[in-house]
Every structure is written in structure tokens, then in C-alpha cells.
C-alpha positions in Angstrom: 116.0 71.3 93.3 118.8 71.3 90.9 116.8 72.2 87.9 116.4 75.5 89.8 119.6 75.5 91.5 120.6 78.5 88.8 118.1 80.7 89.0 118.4 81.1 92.8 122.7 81.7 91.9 121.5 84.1 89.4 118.8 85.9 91.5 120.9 86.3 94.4 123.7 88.0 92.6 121.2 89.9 91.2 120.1 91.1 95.2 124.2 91.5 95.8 124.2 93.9 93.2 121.2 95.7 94.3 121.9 96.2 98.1 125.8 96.0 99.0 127.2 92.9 100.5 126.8 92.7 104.7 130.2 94.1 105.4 129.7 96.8 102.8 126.4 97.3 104.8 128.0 97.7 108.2 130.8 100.2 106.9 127.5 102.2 105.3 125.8 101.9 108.6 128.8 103.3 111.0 129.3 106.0 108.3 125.8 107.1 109.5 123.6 105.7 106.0 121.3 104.4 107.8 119.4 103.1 105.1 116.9 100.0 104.6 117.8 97.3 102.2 114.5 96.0 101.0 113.4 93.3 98.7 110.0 93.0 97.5 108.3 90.2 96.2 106.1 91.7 93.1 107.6 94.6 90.8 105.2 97.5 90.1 102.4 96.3 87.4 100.8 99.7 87.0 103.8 102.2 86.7 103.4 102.6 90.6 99.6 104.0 89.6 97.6 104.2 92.9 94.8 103.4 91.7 96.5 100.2 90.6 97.4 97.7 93.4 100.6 99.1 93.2 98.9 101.5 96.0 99.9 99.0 98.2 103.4 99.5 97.4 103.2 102.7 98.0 101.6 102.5 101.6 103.9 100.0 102.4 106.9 102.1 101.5 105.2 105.0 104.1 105.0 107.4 101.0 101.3 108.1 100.2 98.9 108.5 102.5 95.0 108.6 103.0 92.7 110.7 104.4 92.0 107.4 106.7 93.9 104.8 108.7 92.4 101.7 110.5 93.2 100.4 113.5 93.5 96.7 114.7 89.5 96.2 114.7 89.6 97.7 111.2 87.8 101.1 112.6 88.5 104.4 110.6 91.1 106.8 112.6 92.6 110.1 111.7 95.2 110.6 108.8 95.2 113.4 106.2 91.6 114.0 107.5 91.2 114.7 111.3 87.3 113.7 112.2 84.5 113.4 110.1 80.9 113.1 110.7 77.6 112.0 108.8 76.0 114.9 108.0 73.4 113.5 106.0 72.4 109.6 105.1 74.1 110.2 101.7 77.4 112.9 102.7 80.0 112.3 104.7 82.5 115.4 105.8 86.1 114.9 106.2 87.9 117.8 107.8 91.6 117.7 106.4 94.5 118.2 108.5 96.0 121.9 108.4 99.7 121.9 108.2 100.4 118.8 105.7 103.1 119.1 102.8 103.6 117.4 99.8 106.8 116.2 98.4 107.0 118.6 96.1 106.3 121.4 98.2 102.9 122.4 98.0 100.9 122.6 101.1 97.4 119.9 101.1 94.4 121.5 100.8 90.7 120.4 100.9 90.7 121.0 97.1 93.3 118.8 96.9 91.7 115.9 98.5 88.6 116.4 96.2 90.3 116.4 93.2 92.0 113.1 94.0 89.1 111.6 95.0 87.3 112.6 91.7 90.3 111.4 89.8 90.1 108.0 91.5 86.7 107.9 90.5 86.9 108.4 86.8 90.2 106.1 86.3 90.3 103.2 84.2 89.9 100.9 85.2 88.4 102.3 88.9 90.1 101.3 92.1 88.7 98.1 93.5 87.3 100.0 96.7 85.1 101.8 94.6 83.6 98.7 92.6 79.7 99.3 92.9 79.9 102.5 94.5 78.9 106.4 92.6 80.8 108.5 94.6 81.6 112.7 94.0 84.0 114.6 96.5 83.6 118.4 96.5 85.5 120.8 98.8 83.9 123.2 101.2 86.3 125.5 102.8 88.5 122.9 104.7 86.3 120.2 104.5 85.9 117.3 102.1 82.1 116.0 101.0 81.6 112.9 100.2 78.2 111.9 98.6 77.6 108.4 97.5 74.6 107.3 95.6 73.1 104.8 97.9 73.6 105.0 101.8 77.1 103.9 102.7 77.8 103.5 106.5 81.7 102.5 105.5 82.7 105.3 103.8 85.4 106.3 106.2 86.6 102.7 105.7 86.8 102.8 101.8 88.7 105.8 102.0 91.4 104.5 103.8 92.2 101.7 100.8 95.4 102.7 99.7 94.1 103.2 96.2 92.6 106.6 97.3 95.7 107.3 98.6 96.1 111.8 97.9 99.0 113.0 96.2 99.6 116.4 95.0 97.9 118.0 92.6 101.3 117.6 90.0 100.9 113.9 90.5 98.2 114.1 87.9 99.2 116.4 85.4 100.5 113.4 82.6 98.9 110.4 81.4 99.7 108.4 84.0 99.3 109.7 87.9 102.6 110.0 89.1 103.5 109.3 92.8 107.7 110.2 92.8 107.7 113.7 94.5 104.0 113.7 95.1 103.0 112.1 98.2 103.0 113.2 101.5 104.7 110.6 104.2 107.6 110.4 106.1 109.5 109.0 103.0 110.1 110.7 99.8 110.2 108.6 96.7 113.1 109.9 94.4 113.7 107.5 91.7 112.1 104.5 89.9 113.7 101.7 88.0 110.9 100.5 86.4 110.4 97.0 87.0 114.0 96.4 89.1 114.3 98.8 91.8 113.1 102.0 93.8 114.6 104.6 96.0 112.8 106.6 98.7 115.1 109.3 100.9 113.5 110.2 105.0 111.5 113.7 104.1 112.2 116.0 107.0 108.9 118.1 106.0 106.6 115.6 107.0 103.8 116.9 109.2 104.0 113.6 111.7 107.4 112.0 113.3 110.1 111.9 111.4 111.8 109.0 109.8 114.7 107.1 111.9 116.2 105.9 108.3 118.1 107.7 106.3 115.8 106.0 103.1 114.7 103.1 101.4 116.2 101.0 99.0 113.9 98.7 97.1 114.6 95.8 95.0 112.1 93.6 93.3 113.2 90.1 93.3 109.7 87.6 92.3 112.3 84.7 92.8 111.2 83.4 96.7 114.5 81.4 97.4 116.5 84.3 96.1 114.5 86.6 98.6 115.1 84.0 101.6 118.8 84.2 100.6 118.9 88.2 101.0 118.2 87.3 104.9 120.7 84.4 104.9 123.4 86.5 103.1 122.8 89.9 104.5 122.4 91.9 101.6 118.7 92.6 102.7 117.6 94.4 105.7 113.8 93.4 105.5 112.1 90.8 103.1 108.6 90.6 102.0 107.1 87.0 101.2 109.3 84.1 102.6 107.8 81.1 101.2 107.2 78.1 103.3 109.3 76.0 102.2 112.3 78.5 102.2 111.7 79.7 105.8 113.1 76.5 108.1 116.0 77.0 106.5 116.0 80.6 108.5 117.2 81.5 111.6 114.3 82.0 113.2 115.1 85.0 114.8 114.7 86.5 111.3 111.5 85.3 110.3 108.5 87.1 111.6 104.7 84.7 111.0 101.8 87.4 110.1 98.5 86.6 110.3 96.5 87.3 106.8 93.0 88.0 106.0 93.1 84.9 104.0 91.2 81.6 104.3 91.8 78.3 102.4 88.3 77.0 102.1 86.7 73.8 100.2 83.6 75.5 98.7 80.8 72.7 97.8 78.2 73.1 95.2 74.9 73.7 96.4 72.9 73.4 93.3 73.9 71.0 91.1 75.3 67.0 91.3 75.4 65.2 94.4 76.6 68.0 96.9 73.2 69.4 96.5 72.0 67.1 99.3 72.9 68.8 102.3 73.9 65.7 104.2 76.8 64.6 101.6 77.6 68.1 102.2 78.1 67.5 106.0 79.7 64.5 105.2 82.6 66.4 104.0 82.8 68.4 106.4 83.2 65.8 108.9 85.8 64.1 106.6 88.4 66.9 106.4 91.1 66.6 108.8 92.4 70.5 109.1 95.2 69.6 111.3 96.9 67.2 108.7 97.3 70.2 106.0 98.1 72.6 108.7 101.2 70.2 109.6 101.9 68.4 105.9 101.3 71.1 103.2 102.1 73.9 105.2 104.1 73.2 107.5 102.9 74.1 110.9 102.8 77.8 109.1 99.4 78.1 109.0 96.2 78.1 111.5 93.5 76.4 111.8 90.3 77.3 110.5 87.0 77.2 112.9 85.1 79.9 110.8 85.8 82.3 107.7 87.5 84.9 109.7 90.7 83.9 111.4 93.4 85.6 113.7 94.0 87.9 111.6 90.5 89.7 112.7 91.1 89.0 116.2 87.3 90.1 117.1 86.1 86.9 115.2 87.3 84.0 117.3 86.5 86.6 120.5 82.4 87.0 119.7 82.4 83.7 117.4 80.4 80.8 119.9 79.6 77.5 118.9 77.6 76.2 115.8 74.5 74.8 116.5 72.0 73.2 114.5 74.1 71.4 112.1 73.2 68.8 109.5 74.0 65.1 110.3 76.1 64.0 107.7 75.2 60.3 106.0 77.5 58.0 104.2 78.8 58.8 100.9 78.5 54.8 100.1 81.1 55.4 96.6 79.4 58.7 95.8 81.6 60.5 93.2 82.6 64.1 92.8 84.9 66.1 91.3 87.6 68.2 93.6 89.2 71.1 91.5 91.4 73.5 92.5 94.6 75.8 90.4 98.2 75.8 90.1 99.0 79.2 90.8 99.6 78.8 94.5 101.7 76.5 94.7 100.2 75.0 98.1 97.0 74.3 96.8 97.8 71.1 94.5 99.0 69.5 97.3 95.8 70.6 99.8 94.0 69.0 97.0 96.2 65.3 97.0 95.3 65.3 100.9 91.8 66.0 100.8 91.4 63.6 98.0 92.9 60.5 100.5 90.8 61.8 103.3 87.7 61.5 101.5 88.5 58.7 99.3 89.1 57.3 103.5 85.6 58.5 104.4 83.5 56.5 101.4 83.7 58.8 98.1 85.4 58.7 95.2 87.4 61.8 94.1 88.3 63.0 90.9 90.9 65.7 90.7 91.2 68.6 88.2 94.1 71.0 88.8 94.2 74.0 85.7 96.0 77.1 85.9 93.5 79.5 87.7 92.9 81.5 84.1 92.0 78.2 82.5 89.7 77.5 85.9 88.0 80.2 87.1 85.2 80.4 84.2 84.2 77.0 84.9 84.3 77.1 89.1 82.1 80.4 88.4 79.7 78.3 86.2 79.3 75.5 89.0 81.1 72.4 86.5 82.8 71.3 90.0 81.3 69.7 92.9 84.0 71.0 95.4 86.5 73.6 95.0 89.6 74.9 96.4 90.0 78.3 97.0 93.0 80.6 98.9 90.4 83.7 99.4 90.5 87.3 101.0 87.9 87.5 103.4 89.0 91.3 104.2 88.7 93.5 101.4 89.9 97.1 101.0 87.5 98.4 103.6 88.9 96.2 106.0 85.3 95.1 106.7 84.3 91.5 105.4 80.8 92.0 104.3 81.7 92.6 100.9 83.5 89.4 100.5 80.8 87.4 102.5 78.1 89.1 99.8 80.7 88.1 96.7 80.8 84.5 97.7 77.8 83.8 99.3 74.3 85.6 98.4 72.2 85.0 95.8 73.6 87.4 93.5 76.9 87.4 94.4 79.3 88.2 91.8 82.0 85.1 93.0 79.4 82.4 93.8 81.2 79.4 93.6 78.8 77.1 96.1 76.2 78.6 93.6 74.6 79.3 97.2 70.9 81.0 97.5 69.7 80.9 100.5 67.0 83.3 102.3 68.9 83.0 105.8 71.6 83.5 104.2 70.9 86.5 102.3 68.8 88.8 105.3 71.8 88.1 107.5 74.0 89.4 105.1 71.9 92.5 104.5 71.1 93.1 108.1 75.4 93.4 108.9 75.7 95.8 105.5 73.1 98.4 107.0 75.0 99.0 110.2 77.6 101.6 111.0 81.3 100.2 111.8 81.5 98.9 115.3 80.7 96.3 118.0 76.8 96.0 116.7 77.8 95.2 112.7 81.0 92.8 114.1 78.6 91.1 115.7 76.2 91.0 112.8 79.1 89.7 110.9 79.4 87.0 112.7 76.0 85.8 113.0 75.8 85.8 109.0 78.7 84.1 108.8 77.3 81.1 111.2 74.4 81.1 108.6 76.6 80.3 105.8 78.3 77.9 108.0 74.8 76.1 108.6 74.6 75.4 104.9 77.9 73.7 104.2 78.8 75.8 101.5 81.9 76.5 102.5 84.3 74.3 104.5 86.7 76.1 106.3 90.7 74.6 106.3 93.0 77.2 107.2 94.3 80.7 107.4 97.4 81.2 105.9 100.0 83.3 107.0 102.4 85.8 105.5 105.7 85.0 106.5 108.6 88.5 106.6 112.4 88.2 106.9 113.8 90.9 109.4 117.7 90.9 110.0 118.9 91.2 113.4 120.1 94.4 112.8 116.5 96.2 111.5 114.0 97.2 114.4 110.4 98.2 114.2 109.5 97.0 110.8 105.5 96.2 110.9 103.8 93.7 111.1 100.8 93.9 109.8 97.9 91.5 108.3 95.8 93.8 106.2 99.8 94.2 103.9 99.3 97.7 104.3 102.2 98.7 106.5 106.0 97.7 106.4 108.3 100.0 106.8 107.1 103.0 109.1 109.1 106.2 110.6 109.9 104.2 113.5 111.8 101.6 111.2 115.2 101.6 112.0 118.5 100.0 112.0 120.6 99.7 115.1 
């Protein structure tokens, strides 16, 4: 801890600078300010671009918008568009809300939209959301068309990924697309600092409810313990990322536990070495002891994992019933593998340590190999490891998990780790990614995800959490798993 004792001194006098100290804050707030002090843990890695994942920024700052929004069970509802219907297999139409403003003025139109859309599509590189997918967006009085190349019953889902967020038509005028002035929420971003800081001031033309604060003052601070100390201090209203082991030493009044659409999972090789046999396979499984990383590594800040879809998809442990037809596992008697996992989240080394005593306990003998995940990804990918530890999002931009269950899982699969190819597999995956958003494909969902449960691929350890500092003072900041929301027009200060 002393090594780093330094950088923390240096990062929170950096944060004192940014935001005012808390009696500086409570003069600004009886003078009527009114503003919210935020710290962010990741600066801006795309000049703000939204098609960059600095969209998420954006969205979470409550200044660019979509034509879409998603609601708990991650089903489309209105935004800039107000309904939309299938008009054929291949279009969708979006009717755009009348009445909307931009920043800078100008009033949204369907063309607007369009042209967006298209720009998002020919960006380099593309948004995520659109990986896979030929997409053109024309306007038709005030209606938006969307035609994709191959039947798509989630359209209305991808276009509610920040990273189609629309902005007006000036955002796009220079080299890079431009969001200060341009979007179209309840805050108005004014200024950017380029990697340090960014301001946002409440715009009073937005079409929905107003903003209760004044603004938003942003401050990117990567430093975790200097972030936790914003809270501690008071010279931060709302933090983003408390690490574990900063937030005991929080009152835990100010500490809010989120929910992510994020699963630690063991993934076992399917192909080649000894994992291929199923039963060694299911001898891991029985071997892992969830509740002992849950508690050590993390904590307590974490839950456990009975599938690949945790709380943070609260539909999952609702239709998920119990796992039948399982393979009995047989003793390992000295078998050796190799358990590989990366550095970059700073949990994971540790998960790997644990797992490596509890199956060293149950009969095998584990080698470890912990890389930096750019020197370790190419080899995971190429199946050189029998096991593999993985922190993985199992919602993707659409908020539907199909895609990631397709990624990981089926034969082709682009992020095949297990190196998995299994005909049960495979038609349940392609049975959930024909059907339209709803009950039916949730429920599809789940049934493929009990047949990649069946074949051991995967273990599942836990679902991590996302941990946000609030001060007393702030109300109404969100909550939210998907990281899409934080501060909203009903974020306030008292």
C-alpha cells in the first residue's frame, strides 16, 4: 500500500481541484448551483465519438439520445421514435417524435435520423451493434426505414445501443462527429477538456422533463482509490466504479451494489487434451466451490452464479428450472491441465489461485498461466488452454444475449474459447435468434442456455457487480445494470 500511497495523494488533489472542496460545495449549493460533481472512471478514447464506446458516456451524461430505450426486460420503448412496426420481413418503420430540439437549435427530423443512421453505418471502424449486420435507413415523410439485409427481429433493440445515438445534422460536418451542442437530452454538453474533464449545463428546450440540476461537472479520474476518496472527502457528488477493495472503507450509505450483465465463468476445452472427456469436465464442475470466491476474492460483492444470466436479467433466474440430465463426473486420479486466465482485472489472478487449491483438493493437478490479456487472448482463442478464466458480457448492445451465447458457444462462433460444436447446441441457439423480442424468445434463451450447460463448456462462478458512490446529499442518480444511465433529469441534489 505505500508504494501507491502517492498516487492516491496526487489523484485526490487532482479531484479537489476539479470539483470544490465540500464546504465550497455547500456555499455553491445554498447559492442555488445546483450542480453535480461527477467523477468518472475511463476518459474519453474516441474524442467523445458515438460511434466509439464513448457513446456510453454520452448516454450516461443524459445528452444523446436514441430513437429507442429499453426497459428492465430489455424490450424496445419510445424515445426519439414514438412506435414502430414491421412492415415487411426486411423494413422496420420508426415514426420520430414531432416537437424534438437539438442543442444547437435545429428542430429533429426524419431526415435527420436517417442520416445518422447511415453515418453510423459507413464509420470506421462501425459501431459494435452493427457488427454483421447491412443496414440502410431512408426517410419517408416522418418516418424512418430501416432495411437490413437478412431478417432481423431485434432491430428496435440495436437501435437503442447508444452508438446510434442521433445528433444534429452539424455534429457531422468535420472529421470527427462532434457531440458538444449537438445532442438532444435534458443536458447540454458545453465544453470538453480532452482527456481531464467535461461540462454539461440543464437545457430548458428539451422536449421531455426538465433537468432538476443546474449541470454536470465531469472529471476523469482512472485512479479507483482516488475516486473512493471523492465520496470520503466530498468533493464528488456521484462516482462511477468503486473498486472492491476501496468500498468497506465507505460509509455504506454511499455506496450503491449494481447488478451487471457480467459473468465470471471457467470455460473448459471441449476439443482438445484431457477436458475433452466430458466426465473430467463434470468433475470440475463439481469441484468449484462458488461461494468461497464470492466471499474471498470478492468480497461478499458479488453473486452467485447458477446459470450464464444473473440478476442483472432478472427474467433468467424467474423462467430458469432445474438442470437435468447432467454428466456424472469421474475422478481426475492426478490428471493435469493447465488453468489460464489475464491480469487485467485485477480479481481474476486471485479467482485463478482459489480454483487451483480447490481442484488440486479434488484430484488434479493444475498449472497456472496468468499473461496480460493482449499477450493471452490469441492463444485462449486457438484452444492452447484446458480451462480458462474469463469476466464476460453476457448482454450485448441489444440488451438481448443471443449474440453473446452465439460468440462463445456455436460452432462458428467468433469467441469460442470451449472450442464447443455441438448440434444441441447450435439449433437451440438458432431457434431463440429467429423469434421476436418477448416472453417466447426469453424463454428460448433459456432453454439454449441449459444446452450449453449440459456440455460443461462453461462453468459458471459469479456475477459481478458494479459498485457507484452517491453522497448523502445527491438523490435519484440511476442505477442501472446495462451502464447506460447515471445521471437522469430527475438527478438532483437536496
Amino acid at each position: 500500500m505505500r508504494v501507491f500511497a502517492p498516487l492516491v495523494l496526487s489523484s485526490s488533489l487532482l479531484l479537489t481541484g476539479c470539483f470544490a472542496g465540500a464546504g465550497a460545495e455547500t456555499t455553491a449549493k445554498a447559492e442555488g448551483d445546483g450542480r453535480i460533481k461527477l467523477a468518472m472512471m475511463l476518459p474519453p478514447r474516441s474524442a467523445l465519438s458515438p460511434f466509439s464506446d464513448d457513446a456510453f458516456k454520452l448516454s450516461r451524461w443524459s445528452t444523446a439520445e436514441t430513437l429507442i430505450k429499453l426497459d428492465e426486460l430489455g424490450d424496445a420503448q419510445p424515445a426519439l421514435a414514438t412506435s414502430w412496426k414491421r412492415s415487411t420481413p426486411l423494413t422496420w418503420e420508426f415514426t420520430i417524435r414531432s416537437g424534438v430540439k437539438f442543442h444547437d437549435g435545429t428542430v429533429l427530423t426524419a431526415q435527420d435520423a436517417a442520416f445518422a443512421l447511415t453515418r453510423a453505418t459507413t464509420a470506421s471502424p462501425k459501431p459494435r451493434i452493427l457488427d454483421g449486420v447491412q443496414l440502410t435507413a431512408v426517410a419517408k415523410g416522418n418516418t424512418v426505414l430501416v432495411t437490413t439485409a437478412e431478417a432481423d427481429p431485434l432491430v428496435p433493440q440495436r437501435l437503442s445501443s447508444p452508438q446510434l445515438s442521433i445528433l444534429a445534422k452539424a455534429a457531422y460536418s468535420g472529421k470527427r462527429v462532434s457531440p458538444v451542442g449537438t445532442g438532444s437530452g435534458p443536458f447540454k454538453l458545453v465544453e470538453v477538456r480532452g482527456t481531464s474533464s467535461a461540462r454539461l449545463d440543464r437545457y430548458d428546450g428539451y422536449w421531455g422533463e426538465k433537468a432538476h440540476a443546474a449541470g454536470i461537472d465531469v472529471s476523469f479520474v482512472p485512479d479507483g482509490a482516488a475516486r473512493a476518496a471523492a465520496i470520503r472527502s466530498g468533493s464528488a457528488h456521484l462516482v462511477e466504479g468503486i473498486p472492491v477493495s476501496q468500498a468497506a472503507l465507505l460509509e455504506p450509505k454511499t455506496i450503491a451494489e449494481v447488478p451487471m450483465p457480467r459473468t465470471n465463468t471457467l470455460y473448459l476445452n471441449t476439443t482438445t487434451g484431457p477436458l475433452k472427456d466430458p466426465a473430467l469436465r463434470a468433475a470440475i464442475r463439481s469441484a468449484v466451490d462458488r461461494e468461497a470466491l464470492v466471499k474471498g476474492v470478492y468480497e461478499g460483492r458479488a453473486d452467485l452464479a447458477s446459470g450464464l444470466l444473473g440478476p442483472a436479467l432478472p427474467w433468467a433466474a424467474k423462467g430458469r428450472t432445474e438442470l437435468t440430465d447432467r454428466t456424472a463426473p469421474k475422478p481426475p486420479a492426478g490428471t493435469t491441465i493447465t488453468l489460464a486466465t489475464f491480469t487485467d482485472r485485477a480479481e481474476l489472478p486471485e479467482v485463478a489461485s482459489v480454483l487451483q487449491q480447490q481442484l488440486q483438493k479434488a484430484g488434479f493437478v493444475v498449472k497456472q498461466v496468468v499473461r496480460e490479456y493482449a499477450h493471452i487472448e490469441e492463444d485462449a482463442l486457438a484452444g492452447k488452454f484446458d480451462a480458462f478464466i474469463l469476466s464476460r458480457a453476457t448482454v450485448l448492445d441489444s440488451g438481448d444475449p443471443v449474440a453473446y451465447m452465439y460468440s462463445d458457444f456455436a460452432c462458428k462462433g467468433s469467441f469460442n474459447i470451449a472450442q464447443l460444436c455441438n448440434p444441441a447446441v447450435d439449433a437451440a441457439l438458432t431457434k431463440a435468434a429467429a423469434i421476436p423480442a418477448g416472453d417466447e424468445r426469453r424463454a428460448a434463451i433459456l432453454q439454449a442456455e441449459a444446452a450449453i450447460l449440459r456440455t460443461d463448456a462453461a462453468v459458471p462462478l459469479l456475477h459481478e457487480r458494479v459498485i457507484q458512490g452517491d453522497a448523502p446529499e445527491l438523490m435519484n442518480s440511476a442505477k442501472d445494470s446495462r451502464e447506460r444511465m447515471l445521471v437522469t433529469a430527475e438527478t438532483q441534489l437536496r
